[in-house]
LUMDREN-284760 format. One record per residue: residue in one letter; chain; x, y, z of N, C-alpha, C, O in turn; residue number from 1. Coordinates in nm, 4 decimals. Layout:
# residues N
- a  A  X  Y  Z  X  Y  Z  X  Y  Z  X  Y  Z  NUM
...
***
This chain:
# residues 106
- x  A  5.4491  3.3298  3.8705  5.4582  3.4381  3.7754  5.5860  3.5174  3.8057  5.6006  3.5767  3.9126  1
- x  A  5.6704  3.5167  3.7163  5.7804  3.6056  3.7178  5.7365  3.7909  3.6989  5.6447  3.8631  3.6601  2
- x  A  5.9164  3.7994  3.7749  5.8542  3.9766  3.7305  5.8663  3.9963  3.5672  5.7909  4.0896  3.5395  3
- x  A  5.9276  3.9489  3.4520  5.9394  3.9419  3.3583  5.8034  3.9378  3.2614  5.7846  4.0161  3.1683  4
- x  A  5.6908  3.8057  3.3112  5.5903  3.7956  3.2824  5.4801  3.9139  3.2617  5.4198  3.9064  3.1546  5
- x  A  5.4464  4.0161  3.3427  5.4005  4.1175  3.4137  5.4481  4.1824  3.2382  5.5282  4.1403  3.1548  6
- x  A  5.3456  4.3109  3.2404  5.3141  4.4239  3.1098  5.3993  4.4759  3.1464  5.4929  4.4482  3.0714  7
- x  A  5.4313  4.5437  3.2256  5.5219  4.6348  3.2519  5.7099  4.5857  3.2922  5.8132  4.6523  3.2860  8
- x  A  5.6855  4.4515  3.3295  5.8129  4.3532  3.3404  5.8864  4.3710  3.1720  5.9953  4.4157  3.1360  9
- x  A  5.7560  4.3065  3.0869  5.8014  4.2815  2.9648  5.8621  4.4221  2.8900  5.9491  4.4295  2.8033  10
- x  A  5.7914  4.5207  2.9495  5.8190  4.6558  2.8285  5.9493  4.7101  2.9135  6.0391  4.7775  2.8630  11
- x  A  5.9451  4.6787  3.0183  6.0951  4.7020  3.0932  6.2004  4.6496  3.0512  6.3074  4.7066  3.0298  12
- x  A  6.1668  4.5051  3.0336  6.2948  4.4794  2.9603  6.3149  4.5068  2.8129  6.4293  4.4755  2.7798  13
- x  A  6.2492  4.5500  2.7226  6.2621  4.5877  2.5833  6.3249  4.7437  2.5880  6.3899  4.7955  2.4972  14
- x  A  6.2949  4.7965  2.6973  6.3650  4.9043  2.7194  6.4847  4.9381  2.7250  6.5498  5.0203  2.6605  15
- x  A  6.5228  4.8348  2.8477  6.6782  4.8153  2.8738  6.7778  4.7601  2.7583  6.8940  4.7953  2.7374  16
- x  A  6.6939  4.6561  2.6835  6.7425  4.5636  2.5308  6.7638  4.6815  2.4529  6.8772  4.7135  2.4172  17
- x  A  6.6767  4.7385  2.4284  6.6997  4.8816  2.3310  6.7963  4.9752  2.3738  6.8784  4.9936  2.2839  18
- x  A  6.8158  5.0314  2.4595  6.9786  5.1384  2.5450  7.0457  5.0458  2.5020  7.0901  5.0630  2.3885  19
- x  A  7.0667  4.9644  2.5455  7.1880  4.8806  2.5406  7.2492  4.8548  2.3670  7.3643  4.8632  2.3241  20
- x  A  7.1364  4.8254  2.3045  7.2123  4.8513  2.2085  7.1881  4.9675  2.1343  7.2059  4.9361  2.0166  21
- x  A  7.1538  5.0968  2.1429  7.1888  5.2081  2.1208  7.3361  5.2516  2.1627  7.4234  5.3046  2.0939  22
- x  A  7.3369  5.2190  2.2761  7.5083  5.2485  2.3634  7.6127  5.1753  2.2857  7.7111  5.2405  2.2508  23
- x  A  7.6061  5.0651  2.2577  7.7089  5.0006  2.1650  7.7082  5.0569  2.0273  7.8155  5.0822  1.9726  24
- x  A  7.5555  5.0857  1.9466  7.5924  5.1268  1.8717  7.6754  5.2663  1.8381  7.7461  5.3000  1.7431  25
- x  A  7.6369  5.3268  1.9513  7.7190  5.4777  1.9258  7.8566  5.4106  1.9233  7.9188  5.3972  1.8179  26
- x  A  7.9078  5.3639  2.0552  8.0445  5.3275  2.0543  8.0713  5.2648  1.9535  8.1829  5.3074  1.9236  27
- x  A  8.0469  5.2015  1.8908  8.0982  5.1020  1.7406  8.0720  5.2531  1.6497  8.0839  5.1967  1.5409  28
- x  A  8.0560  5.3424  1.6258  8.0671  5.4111  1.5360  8.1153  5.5253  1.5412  8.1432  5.5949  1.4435  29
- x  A  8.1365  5.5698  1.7200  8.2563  5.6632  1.7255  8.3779  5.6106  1.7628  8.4664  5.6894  1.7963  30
- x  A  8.4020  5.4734  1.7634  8.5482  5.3931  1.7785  8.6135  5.4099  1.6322  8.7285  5.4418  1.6021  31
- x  A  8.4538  5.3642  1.5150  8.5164  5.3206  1.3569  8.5730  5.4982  1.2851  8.6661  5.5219  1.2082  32
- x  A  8.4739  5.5934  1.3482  8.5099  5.7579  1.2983  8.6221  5.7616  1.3366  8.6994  5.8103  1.2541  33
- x  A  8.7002  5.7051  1.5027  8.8538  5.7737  1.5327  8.9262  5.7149  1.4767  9.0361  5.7687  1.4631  34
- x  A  8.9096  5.5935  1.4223  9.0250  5.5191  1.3936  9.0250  5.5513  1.2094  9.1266  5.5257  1.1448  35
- x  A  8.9140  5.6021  1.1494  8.9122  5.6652  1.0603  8.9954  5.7544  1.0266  9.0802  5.7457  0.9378  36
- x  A  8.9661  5.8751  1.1214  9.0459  5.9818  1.0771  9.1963  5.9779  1.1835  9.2965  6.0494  1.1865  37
- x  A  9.1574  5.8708  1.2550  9.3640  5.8563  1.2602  9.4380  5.7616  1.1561  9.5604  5.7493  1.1508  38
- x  A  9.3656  5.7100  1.0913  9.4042  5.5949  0.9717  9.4359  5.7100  0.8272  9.5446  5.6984  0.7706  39
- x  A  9.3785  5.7704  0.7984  9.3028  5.8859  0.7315  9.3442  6.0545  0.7474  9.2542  6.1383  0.7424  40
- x  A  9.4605  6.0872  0.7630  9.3991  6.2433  0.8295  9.3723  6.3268  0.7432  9.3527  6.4315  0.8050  41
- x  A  9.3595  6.3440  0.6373  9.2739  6.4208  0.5831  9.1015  6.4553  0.6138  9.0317  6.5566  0.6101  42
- x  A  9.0808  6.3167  0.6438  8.9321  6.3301  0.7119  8.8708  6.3869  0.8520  8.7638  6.3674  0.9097  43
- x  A  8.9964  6.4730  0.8836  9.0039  6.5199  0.9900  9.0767  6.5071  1.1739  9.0659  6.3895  1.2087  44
- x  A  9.1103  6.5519  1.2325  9.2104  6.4961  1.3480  9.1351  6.4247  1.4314  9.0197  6.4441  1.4697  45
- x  A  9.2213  6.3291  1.4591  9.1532  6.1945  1.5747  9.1689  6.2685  1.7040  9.0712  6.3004  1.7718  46
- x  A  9.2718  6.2910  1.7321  9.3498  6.3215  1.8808  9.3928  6.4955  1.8735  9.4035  6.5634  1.7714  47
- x  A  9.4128  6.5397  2.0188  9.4390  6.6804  2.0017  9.5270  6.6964  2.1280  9.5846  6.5974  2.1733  48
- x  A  9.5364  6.7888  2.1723  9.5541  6.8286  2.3123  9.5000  6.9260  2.4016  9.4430  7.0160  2.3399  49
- x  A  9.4982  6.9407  2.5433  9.4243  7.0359  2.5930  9.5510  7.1305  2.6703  9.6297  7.0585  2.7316  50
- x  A  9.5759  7.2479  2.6753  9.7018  7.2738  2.7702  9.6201  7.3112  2.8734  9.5014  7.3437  2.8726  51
- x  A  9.7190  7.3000  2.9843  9.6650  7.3026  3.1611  9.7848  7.3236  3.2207  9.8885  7.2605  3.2005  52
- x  A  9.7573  7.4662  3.3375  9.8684  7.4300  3.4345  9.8495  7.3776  3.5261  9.7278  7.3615  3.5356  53
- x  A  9.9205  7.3209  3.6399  9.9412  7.2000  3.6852  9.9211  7.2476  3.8691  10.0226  7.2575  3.9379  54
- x  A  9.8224  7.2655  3.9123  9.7919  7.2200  4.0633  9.8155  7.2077  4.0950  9.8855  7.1405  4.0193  55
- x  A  9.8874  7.1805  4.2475  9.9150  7.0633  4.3448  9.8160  7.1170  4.4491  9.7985  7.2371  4.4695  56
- x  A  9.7409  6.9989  4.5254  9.6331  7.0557  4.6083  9.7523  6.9373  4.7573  9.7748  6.8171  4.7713  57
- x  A  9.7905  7.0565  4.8277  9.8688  6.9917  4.9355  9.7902  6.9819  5.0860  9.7363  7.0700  5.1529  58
- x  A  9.8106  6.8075  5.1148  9.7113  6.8446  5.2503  9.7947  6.8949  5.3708  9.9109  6.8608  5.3926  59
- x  A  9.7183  6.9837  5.4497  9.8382  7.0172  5.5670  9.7472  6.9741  5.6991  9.6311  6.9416  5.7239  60
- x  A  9.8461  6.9899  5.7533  9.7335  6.9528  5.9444  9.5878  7.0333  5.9480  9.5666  7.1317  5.8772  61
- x  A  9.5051  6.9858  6.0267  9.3792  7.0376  6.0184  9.2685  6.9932  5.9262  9.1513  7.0305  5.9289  62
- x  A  9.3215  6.9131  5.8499  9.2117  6.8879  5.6789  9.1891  7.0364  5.6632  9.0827  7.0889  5.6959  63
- x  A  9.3085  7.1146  5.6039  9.3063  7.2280  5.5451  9.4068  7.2021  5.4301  9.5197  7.1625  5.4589  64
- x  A  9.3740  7.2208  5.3120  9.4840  7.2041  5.1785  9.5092  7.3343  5.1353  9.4403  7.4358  5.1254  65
- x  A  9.6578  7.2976  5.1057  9.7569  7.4417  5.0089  9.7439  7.4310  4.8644  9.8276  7.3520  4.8208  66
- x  A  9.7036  7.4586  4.8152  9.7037  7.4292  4.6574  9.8441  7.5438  4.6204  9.8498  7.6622  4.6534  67
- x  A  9.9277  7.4803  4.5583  10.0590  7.5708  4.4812  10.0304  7.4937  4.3043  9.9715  7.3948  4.2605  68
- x  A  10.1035  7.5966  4.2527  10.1769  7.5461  4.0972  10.2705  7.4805  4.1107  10.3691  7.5185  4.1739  69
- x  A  10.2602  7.3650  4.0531  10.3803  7.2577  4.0580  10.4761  7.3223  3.9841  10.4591  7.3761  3.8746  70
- x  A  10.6203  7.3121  4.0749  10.7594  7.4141  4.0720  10.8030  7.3145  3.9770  10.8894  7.3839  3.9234  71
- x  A  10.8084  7.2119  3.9198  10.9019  7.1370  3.8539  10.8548  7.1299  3.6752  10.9304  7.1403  3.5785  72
- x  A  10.6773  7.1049  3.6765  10.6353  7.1419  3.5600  10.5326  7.1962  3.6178  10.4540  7.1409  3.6947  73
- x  A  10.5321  7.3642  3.5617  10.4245  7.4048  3.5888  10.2972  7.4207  3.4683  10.1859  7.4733  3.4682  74
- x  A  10.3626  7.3607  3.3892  10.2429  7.3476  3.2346  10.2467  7.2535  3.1623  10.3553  7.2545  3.1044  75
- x  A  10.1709  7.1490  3.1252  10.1456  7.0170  3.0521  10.0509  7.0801  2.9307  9.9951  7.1880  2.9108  76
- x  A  10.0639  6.9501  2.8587  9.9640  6.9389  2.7265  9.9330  6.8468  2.7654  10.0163  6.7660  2.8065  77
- x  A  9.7763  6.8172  2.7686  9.7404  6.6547  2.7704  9.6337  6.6176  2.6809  9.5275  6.6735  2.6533  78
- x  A  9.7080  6.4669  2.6264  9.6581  6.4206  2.4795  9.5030  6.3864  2.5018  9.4539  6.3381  2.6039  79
- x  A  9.4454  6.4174  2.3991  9.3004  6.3550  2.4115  9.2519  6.3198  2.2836  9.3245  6.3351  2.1853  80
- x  A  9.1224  6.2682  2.2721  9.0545  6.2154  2.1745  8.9339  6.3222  2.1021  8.8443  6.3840  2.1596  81
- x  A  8.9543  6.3198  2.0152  8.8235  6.3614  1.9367  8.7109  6.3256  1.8834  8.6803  6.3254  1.7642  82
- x  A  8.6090  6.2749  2.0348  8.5669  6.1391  2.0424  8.4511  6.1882  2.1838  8.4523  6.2674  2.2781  83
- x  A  8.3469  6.0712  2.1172  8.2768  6.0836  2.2482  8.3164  5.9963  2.3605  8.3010  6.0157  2.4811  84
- x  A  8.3782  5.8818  2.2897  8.4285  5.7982  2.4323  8.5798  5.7467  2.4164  8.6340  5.7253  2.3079  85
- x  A  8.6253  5.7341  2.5136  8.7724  5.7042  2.5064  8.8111  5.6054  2.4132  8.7522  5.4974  2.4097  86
- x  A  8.9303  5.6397  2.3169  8.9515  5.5504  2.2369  9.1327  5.5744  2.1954  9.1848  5.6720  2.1413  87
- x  A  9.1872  5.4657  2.2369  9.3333  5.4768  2.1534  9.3898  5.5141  2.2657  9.4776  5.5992  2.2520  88
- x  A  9.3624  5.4687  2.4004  9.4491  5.5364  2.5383  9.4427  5.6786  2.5726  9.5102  5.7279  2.6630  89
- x  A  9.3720  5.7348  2.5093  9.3317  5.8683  2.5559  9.1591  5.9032  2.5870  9.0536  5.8643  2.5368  90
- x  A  9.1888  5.9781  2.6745  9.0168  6.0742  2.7341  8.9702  6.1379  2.6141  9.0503  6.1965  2.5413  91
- x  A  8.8362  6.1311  2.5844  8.7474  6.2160  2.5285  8.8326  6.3803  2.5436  8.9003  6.4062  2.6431  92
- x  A  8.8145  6.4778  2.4300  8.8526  6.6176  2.4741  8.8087  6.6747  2.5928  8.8641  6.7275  2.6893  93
- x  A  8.6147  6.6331  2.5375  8.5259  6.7365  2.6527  8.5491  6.6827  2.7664  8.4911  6.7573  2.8453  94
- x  A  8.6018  6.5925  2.8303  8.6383  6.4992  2.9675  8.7354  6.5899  3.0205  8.7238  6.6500  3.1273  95
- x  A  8.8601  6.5993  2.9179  9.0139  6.6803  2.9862  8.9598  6.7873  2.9613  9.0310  6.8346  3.0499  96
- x  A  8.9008  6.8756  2.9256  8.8648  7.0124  2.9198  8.7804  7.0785  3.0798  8.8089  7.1630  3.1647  97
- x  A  8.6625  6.9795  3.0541  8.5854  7.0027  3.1985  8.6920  6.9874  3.2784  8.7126  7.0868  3.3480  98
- x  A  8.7884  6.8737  3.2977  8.8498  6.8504  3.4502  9.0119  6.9197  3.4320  9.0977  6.8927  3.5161  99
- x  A  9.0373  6.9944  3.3350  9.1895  7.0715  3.2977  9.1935  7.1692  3.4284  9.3002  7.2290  3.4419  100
- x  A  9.0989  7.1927  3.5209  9.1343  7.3164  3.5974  9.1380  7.2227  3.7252  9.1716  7.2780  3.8300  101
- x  A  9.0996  7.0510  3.7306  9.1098  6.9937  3.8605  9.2699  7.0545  3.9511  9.3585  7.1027  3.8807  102
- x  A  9.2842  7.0483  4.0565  9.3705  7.0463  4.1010  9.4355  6.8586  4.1217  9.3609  6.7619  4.1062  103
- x  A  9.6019  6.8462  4.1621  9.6372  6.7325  4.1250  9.6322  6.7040  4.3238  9.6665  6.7931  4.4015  104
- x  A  9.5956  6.6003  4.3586  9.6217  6.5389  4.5266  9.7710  6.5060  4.5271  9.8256  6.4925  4.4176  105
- x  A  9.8309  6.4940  4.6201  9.9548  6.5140  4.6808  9.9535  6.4609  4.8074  10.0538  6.4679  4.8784  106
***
């Protein structure tokens, strides 16, 4: 008897069968919306940007870090998507938004 065989084997895997294609389906339909409204812009903007200034988290002796503003650019725009999942070489917005205040390693 497999674990598959088993009531709870079987409804386990109908479970996992079902996410799985819930997950694709979102992605197949927030891939076809970005490429929509970047095909499209009237239907609204695909891509945006987030502005951020720019970190440097410096390690020094001790495992103690300096964090400075990077002297060379101290302010970026960085491109993103208007999107739940990455699409077109760029991050989701809400991705660069949450992590816009990371500091950068050095």
């Amino acid at each position: 008897m497999t674990e598959t065989e088993t009531p709870f084997g079987r409804w386990a895997l109908r479970v996992m069968k079902f996410l799985a294609i819930v997950v694709v389906g979102v992605y197949v339909v927030d891939a076809a919306w970005f490429y929509i409204r970047r095909t499209y812009p009237s239907t609204g903007q695909a891509s945006g940007s987030v502005h951020r200034v720019r970190l440097l988290a410096i390690q020094d002796k001790g495992n103690k870090t300096e964090f400075e503003v990077d002297a060379v650019r101290p302010e970026e725009d960085v491109p993103c998507a208007h999107s739940v999942f990455s699409h077109g070489g760029e991050q989701p917005c809400w991705y660069v938004v949450r992590h816009a205040k990371d500091p950068i390693p050095m």
